[in-house]
C-alpha positions as CSV (number, residue, x, y, z in Angstrom):
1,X,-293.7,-89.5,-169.2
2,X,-293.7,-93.0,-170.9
3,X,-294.4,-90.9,-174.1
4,X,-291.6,-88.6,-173.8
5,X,-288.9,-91.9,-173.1
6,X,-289.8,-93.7,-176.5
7,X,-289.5,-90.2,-178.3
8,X,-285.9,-89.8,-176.8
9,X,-285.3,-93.3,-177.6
10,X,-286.1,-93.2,-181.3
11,X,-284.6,-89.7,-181.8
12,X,-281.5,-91.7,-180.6
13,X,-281.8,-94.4,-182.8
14,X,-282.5,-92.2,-186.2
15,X,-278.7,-90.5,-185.2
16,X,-276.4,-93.6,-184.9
17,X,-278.4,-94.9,-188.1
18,X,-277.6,-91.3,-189.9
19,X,-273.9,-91.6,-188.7
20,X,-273.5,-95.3,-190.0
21,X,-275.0,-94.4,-193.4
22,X,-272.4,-91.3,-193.0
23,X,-269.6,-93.8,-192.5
24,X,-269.7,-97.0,-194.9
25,X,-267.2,-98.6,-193.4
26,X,-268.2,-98.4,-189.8
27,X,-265.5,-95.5,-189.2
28,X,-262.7,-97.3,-189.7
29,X,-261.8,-96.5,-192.9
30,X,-259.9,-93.3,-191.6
31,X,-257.8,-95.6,-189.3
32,X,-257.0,-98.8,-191.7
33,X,-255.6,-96.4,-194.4
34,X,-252.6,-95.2,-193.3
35,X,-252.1,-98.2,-191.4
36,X,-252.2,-100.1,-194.9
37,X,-250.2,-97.1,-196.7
38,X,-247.3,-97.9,-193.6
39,X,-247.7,-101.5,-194.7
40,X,-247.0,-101.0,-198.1
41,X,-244.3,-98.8,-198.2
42,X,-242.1,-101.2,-195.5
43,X,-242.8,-104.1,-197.2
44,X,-239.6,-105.5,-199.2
45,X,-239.2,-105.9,-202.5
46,X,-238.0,-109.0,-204.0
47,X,-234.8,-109.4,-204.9
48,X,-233.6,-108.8,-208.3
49,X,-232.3,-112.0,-210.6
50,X,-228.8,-110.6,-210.0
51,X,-228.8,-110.2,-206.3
52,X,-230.0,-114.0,-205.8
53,X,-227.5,-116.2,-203.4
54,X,-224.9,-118.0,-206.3
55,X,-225.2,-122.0,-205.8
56,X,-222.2,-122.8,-203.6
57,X,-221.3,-125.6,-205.6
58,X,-221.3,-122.8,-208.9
59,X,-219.0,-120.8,-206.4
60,X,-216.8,-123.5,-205.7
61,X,-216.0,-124.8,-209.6
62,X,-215.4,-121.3,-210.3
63,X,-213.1,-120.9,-207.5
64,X,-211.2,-123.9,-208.5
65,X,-210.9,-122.7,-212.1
66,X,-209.4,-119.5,-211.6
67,X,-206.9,-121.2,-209.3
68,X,-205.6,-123.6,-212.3
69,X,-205.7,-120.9,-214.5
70,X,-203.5,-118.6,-211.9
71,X,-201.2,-122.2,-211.6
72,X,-200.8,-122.3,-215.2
73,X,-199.5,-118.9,-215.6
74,X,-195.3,-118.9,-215.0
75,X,-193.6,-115.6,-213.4
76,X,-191.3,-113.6,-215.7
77,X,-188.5,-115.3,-216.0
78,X,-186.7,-112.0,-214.8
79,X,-188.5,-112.3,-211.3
80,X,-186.8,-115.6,-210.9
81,X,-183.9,-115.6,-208.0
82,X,-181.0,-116.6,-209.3
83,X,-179.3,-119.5,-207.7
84,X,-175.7,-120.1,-209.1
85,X,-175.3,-123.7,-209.8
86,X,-172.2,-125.3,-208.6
87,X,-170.1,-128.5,-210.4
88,X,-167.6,-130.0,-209.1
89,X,-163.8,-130.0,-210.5
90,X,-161.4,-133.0,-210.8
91,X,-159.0,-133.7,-208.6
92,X,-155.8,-133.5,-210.0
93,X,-152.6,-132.3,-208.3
94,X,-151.2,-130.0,-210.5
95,X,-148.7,-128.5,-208.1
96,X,-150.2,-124.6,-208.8
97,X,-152.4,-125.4,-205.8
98,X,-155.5,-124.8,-207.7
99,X,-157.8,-128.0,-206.7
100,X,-159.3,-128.3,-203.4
101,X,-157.2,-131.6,-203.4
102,X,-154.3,-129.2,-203.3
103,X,-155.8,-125.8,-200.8
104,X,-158.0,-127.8,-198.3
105,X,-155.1,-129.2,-196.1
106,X,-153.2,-125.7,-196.2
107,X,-156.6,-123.7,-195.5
108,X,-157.6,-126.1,-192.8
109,X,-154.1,-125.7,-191.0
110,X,-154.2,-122.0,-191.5
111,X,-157.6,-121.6,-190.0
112,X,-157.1,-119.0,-188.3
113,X,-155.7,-116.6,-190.9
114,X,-158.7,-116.7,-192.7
115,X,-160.0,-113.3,-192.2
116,X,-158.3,-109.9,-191.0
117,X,-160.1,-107.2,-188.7
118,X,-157.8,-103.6,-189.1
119,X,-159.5,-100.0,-188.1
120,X,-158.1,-97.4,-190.3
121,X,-159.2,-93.8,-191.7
122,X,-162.4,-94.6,-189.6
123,X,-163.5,-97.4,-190.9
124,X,-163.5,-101.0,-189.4
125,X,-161.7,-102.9,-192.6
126,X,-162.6,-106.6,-192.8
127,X,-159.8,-108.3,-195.1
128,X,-159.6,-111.8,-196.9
129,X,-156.0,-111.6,-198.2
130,X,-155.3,-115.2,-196.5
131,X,-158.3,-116.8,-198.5
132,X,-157.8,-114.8,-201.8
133,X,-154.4,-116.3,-202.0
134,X,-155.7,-119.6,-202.0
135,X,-159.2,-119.1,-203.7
136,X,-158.3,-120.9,-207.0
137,X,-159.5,-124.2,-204.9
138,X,-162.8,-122.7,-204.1
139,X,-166.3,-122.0,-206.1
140,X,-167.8,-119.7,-203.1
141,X,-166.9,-117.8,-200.4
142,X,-169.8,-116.2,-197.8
143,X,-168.8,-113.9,-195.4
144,X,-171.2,-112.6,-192.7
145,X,-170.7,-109.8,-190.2
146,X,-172.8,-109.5,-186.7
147,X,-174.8,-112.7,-187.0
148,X,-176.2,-111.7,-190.5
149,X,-176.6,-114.3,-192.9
150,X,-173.2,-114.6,-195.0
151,X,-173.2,-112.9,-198.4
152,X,-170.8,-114.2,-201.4
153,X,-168.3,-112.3,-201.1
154,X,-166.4,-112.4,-205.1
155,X,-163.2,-113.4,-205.9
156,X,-160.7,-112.9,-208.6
157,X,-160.7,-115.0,-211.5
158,X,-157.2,-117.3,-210.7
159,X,-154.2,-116.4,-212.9
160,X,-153.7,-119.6,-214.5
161,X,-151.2,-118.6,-217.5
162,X,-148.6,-118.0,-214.6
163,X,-146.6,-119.9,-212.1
164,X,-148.7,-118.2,-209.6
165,X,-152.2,-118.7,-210.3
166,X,-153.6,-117.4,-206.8
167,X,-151.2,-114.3,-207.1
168,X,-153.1,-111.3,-206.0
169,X,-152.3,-108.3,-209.0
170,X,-153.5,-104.7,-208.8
171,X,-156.0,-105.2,-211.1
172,X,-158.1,-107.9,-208.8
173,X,-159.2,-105.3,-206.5
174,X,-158.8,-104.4,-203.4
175,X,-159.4,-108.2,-200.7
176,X,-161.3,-106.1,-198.3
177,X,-164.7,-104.3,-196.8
178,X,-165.1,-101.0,-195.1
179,X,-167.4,-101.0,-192.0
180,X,-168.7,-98.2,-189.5
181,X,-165.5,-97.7,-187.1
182,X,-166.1,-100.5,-183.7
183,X,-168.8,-101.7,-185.7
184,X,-168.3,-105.7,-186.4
185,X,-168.4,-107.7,-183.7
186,X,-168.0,-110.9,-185.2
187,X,-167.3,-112.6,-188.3
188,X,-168.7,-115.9,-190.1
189,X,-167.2,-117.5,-192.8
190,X,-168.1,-120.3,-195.3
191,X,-166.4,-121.5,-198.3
192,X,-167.2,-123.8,-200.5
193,X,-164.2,-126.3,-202.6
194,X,-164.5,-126.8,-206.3
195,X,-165.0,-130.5,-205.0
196,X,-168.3,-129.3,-203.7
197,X,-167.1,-129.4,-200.0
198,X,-167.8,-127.1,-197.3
199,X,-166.5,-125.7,-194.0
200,X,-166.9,-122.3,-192.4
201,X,-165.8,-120.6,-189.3
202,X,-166.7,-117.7,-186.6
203,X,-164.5,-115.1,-185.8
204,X,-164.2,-112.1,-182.8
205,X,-163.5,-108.8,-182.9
206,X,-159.6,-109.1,-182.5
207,X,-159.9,-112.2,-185.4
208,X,-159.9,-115.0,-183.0
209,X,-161.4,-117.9,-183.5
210,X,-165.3,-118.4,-181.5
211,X,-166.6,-121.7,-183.7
């Protein structure tokens, strides 16, 4: 019986020797493998020379020189707005009335004839008859209709070879604006005197005076 024990012990012995010689690396060489194939294909590369974080202080210089270089570069001068310069006249009474030494008492007294409101053919007409009359005192006049910001509005050149140089003739035009009919509400206007003066004034619907 004892006999029969050690001969089941070595035959046991001889098989796990044969299946280690079988397996060099104890069995595990099956497992580690694709574990290290997994490992190798996740691992990252290193990043390439040209993917490489920039120096922030590189960044910065080069961020300062392209704005200087976008500073030093002018827009065309046809983008520029224009902005009309103004100068102012001499004073001199010349008894034509064509100085604001000469308009700005009779505008200011006439304040209220500045502007015109007069529906016709459908329209809302906006006149400026009062002011034309007596433009050759003023550089600008800015009208505005419904709280928009006032618009220079031109005038005629002033008719200085004759007695009457702020004499309206048929080839100035035509002192007025069409609007949509029961369309303007109310009215601004702002002139400016060839002395460089200003004044302005608001205006209703039926051409009374609101400012």
């Amino acid at each position: 019986m004892f006999e029969t024990l050690l001969v089941m012990v070595s035959v046991g012995l001889h098989s796990a020797s044969s299946f280690a010689n079988a397996q060099p690396d104890g069995g595990m060489s099956q497992v580690a493998e694709p574990i290290a194939q997994e490992a190798t294909a996740v691992e990252p590369s290193q990043p390439s020379e040209t993917a490489q974080a920039i120096n922030p202080d590189e960044r910065s210089d080069e961020t300062a020189a392209m704005v200087a270089q976008a500073d030093d570069i002018a827009a065309p001068a046809f983008l520029a707005p224009e902005v009309p310069q103004l100068t102012a006249e001499p004073q001199i009474a010349t008894g034509k009335f064509t100085t604001a030494l000469e308009v700005k008492p009779i505008l200011n007294a006439t304040r209220g004839n500045w502007i015109t409101l007069r529906e016709y053919d459908g329209k809302d007409l906006v006149y400026v008859t009062h002011l034309w009359a007596w433009r050759c005192g003023l550089l600008e006049m800015r009208v505005g209709i419904n709280g928009n910001e006032p618009e220079l509005w031109p005038m005629p050149d002033c008719h200085l070879d004759q007695a009457a140089p702020g004499a309206i003739l048929e080839t100035d035009g035509l002192p007025y604006r069409g609007y949509a009919l029961g369309s303007v509400a109310l009215i601004e206007v702002q002139l400016t005197y060839d002395d460089l003066t200003s004044t302005g004034a608001k205006y209703n619907r039926e051409g009374r005076l609101v400012e």
